[in-house]
N, C-alpha and C positions, 0 to 999 in steps of 0.2 A: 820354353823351347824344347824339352824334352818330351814332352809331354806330346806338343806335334811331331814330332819324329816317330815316337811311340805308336802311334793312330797311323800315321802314315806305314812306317815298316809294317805293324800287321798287316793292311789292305794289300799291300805290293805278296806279302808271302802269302795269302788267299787268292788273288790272282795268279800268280805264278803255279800255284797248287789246283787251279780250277784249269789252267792250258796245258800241264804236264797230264792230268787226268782225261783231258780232250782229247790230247795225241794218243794217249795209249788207249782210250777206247777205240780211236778210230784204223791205229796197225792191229787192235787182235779183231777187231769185225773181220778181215778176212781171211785169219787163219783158218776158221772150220773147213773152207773151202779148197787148201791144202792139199787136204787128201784126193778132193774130187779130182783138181787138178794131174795131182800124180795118176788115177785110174783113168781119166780120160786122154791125156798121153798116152800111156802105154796101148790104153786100148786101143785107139788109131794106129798106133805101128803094128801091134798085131794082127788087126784088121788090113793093114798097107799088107805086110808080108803075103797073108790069107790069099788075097787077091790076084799078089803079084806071082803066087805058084798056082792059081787057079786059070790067071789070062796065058800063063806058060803052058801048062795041060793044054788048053781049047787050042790055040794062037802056032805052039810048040816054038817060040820064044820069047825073047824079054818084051816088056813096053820100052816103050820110048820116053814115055811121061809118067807119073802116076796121073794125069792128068786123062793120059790116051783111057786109064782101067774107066775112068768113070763115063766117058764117052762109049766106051765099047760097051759097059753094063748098062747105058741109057737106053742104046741103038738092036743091045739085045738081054733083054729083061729075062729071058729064060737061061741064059749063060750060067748062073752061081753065083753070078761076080754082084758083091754092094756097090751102089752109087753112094760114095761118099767123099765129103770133101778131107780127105786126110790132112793131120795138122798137129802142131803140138800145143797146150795149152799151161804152160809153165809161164808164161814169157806175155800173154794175151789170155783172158778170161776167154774172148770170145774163140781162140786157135788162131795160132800164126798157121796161115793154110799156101805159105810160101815154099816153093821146092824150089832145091841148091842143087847143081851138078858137081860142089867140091865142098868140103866138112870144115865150115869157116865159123859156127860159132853162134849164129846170127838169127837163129830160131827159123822154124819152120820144120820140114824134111829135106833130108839130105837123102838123096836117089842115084844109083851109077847103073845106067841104061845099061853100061855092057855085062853087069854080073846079076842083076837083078835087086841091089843088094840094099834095104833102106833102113835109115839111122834116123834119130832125130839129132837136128844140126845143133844139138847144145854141146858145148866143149868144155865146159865149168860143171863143180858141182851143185847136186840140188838148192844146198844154201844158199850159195850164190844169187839163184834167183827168187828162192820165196825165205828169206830171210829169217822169220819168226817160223819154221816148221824145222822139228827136232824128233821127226822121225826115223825110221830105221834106215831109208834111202837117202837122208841127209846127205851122206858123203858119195852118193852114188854120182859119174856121170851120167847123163842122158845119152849121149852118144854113144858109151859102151852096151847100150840094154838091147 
């Protein structure tokens, strides 16, 4: 009887040891991309701001959307202004490319037509959302940058 037990508990702690090693292969595959995540954020709100003091220059006020910037950069290509889908990518690999008229949390941009003023709508910090990244912006919010 011991003897089956014996054969038995190794196999279970080789399995158990072959699915712990599966899960952790499969949460750090996407830490290298982390970092990307964090430069590709930011670089869309930089880009969002760029834009949105560039359609103010031409325009001499706010948009209405970030949506209107990429429209009016379609319709005139010679403007300055990029056609691009602003977005944040902490939240969605591919960008939450959703705009918020109130700073609810909920990923995307958060845009206030009357001041020009754009956030990305995260209200947690970095951890929060990518978990395994223990970089220097760790404890940053996103909504404060």
């Amino acid at each position: 009887m011991k003897r089956k037990w014996w054969k038995l508990r190794t196999r279970v702690i080789v399995i158990v040891c072959v699915l712990i090693g599966v899960g952790a292969i499969l949460c750090i595959e996407e830490v290298p991309y982390y970092s990307k995540k964090l430069l590709w954020t930011k670089f869309s709100l930089r880009l969002a701001r760029m834009n949105i003091s560039q359609f103010r220059q031409t325009k001499a006020r706010n948009p209405h959307s970030l949506g209107e910037i990429n429209q009016y950069a379609q319709e005139h290509p010679d403007s300055g202004l990029r056609k691009i889908a602003f977005g944040e990518y902490l939240t969605n690999t591919n960008g939450n490319k959703k705009e918020y008229t109130s700073l609810n949390g909920q990923g995307g941009m958060f845009y206030n037509a009357e001041t020009g003023e754009v956030k990305v709508n995260l209200t947690k910090p970095v951890k929060y959302y990518l978990r395994l990244y223990f970089g220097e912006k760790r404890n940053e919010i996103p909504a404060d940058w």
